[in-house]
N, C-alpha and C positions, 0 to 999 in steps of 0.2 A: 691826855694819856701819856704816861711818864715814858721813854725812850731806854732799854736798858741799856747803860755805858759802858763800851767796852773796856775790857781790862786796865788798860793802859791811860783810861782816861780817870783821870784823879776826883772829881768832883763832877756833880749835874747842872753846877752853876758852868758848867762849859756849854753844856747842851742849849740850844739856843730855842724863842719862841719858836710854836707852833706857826708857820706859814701860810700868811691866806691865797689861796688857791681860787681862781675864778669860780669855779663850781664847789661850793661847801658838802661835804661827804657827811650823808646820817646815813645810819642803816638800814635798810627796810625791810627786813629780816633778822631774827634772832641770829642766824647762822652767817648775814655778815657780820654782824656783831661780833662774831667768836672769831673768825675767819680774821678781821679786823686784829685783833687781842691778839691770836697765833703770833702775825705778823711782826706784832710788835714788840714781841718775846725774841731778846738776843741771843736766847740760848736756841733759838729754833734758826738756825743756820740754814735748813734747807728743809722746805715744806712743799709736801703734795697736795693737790685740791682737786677732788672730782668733782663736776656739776655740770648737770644739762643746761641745753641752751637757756638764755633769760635770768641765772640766778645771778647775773652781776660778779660772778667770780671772777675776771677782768680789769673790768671798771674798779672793784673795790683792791687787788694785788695793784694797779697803777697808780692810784690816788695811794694807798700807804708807801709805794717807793719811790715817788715823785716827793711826798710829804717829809722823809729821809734824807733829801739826795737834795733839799731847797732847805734844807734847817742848819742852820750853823751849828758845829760841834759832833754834828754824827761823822763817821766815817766812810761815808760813800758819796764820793763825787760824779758818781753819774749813774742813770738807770741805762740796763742794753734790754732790749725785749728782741725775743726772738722767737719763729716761725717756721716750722717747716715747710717745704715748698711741694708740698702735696696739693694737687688739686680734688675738686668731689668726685672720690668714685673711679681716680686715677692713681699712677705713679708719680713718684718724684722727678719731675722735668725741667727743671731749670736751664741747662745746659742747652736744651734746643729752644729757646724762646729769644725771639728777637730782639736787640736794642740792649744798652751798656748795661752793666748790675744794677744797676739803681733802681732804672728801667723795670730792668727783671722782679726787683724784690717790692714793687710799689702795689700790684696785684695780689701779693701774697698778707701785703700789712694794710688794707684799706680799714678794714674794722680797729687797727691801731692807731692808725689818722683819728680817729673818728674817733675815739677815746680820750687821744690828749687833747683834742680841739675843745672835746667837749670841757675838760679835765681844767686846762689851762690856759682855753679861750689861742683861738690859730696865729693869733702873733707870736706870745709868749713863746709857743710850742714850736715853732718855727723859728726862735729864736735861741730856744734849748737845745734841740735840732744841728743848726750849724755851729754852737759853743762845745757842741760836742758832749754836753752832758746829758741829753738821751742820745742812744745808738739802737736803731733799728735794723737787724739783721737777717740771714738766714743759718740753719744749720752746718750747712755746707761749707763754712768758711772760718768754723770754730779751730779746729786742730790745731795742737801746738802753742795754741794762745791761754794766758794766766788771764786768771779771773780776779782782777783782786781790788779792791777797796770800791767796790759797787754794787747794784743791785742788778740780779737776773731774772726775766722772768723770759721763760721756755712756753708758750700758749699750744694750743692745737698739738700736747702733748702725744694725744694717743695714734699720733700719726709715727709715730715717731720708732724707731728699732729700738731692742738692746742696747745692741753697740755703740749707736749714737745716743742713747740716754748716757751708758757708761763714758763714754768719751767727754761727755757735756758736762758732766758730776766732779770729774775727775781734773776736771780745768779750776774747781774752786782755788781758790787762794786766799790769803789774810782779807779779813775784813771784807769777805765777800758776803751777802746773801741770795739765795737761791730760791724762785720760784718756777716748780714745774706743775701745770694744771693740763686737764685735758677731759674730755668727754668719752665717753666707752661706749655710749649710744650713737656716735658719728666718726667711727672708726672706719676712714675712707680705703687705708690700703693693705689692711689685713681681712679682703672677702674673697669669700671664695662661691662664686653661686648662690651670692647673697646674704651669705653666712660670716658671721668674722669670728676668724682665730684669733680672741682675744689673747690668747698667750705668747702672739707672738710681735704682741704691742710690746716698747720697753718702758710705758706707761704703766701697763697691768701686773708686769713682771718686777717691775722698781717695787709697787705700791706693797707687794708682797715680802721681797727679798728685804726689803730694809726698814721693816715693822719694829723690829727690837734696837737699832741704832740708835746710839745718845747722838741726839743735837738735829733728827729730823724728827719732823710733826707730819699729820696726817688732819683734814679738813675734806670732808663729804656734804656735798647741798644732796636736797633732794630734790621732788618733782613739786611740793609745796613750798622751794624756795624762787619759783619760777615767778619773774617781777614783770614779764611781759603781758600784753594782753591776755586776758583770762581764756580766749580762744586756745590760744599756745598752750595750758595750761590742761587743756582737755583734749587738744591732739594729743598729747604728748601721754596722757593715760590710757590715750587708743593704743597707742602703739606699744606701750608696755606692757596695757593686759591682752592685747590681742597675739603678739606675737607674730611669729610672719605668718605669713596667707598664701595657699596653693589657688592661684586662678586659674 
């Protein structure tokens, strides 16, 4: 799949092979398929992804900006993924947890580890790691910073405010691309008695405001794009036809 070249790049004979990757990427769903495609539309600057747990939304946003960020000729030399520091069912507490940042942001990225290891096999990735061409972060620590000639992705968006969706957007720079995804079904810290004011996700509230903007896409899995155990598959339609439950 062809790479679109940015403006300034004269020809595709710059764009370099395709990169083998420890773990080879097929799709096992129509919808990464497409998801996949988005991605690799350079006019799609900045795209949102909603999907429940198991549909690989993830796994397949890191395998195409790692597959970007290792190909000679494209414009981004490093991928940053980033986290909010929301735990389940909590507030943002980073600030009171014990031991250096690292420390701090290691609990918040284990399902990240656990992506590129798979992704790129735990040398590599640990090698990409300290070269500094992936950067694993937190929100907390964005302001002020240019985002430019790399790949973003934003996970566990729906945790996420407004302000700090705005503030995160608004850090793009040249030759950036942008991924924000998040789930609307595990919206940890907009409940109220169980209930979540989705509107006051800046997940829910991006997904809307910025529908008509040239240069961002839009990607929705559903509950038949769930790759997990088929168990998973049939919790997860308890819970959306049942709705909550007075005990």
């Amino acid at each position: 799949m062809l790479f679109k070249l940015e403006n300034n790049m004269s020809s595709k004979s710059q764009i370099g092979a395709i990169p083998k990757i420890v773990n080879k990427f097929e799709p096992k769903t129509d919808n990464q398929k497409v998801y996949f495609t988005k991605m690799s539309d350079f006019n799609n600057q900045l795209i949102f992804c909603h999907g429940i747990a198991g549909t690989g939304k993830t796994y397949v946003s890191c395998y195409k900006a790692l597959q970007d960020v290792l190909r000679r000729g494209t414009p981004y030399n490093k991928l940053i993924i980033i986290n909010p520091t929301v735990d389940v069912g909590n507030e943002d507490k980073l600030g009171f947890l014990p031991g250096e940042l690292s420390a701090k942001i290691q609990q918040y990225n284990e399902s990240t580890f656990t992506i590129l290891n798979k992704i790129l096999g735990k040398e590599k990735a640990s090698k990409m790691i300290s070269d500094g061409k992936i950067e694993i972060t937190v929100l907390n620590f964005l302001r002020g910073v240019n985002l430019e000639n790399c790949y973003v992705i934003l996970d566990e968006a729906q945790n996420v405010s407004p302000m700090q969706i705005k503030t995160l957007m608004t850090r793009i720079s040249e030759n950036c691309k942008m991924i924000i995804q998040g789930d609307l079904s595990q919206c940890d810290k907009y409940k109220t008695n169980g209930k979540v004011a989705f509107q006051k996700s800046g997940f829910y509230d991006a997904w809307f405001r910025l529908k008509e903007v040239k240069g961002v896409d839009f990607m929705a899995f559903t509950r038949e794009d769930c790759i997990r155990h088929p168990l998973v598959k049939r919790i997860l339609k308890m819970y959306e036809d049942e709705g909550p439950i007075d005990l």
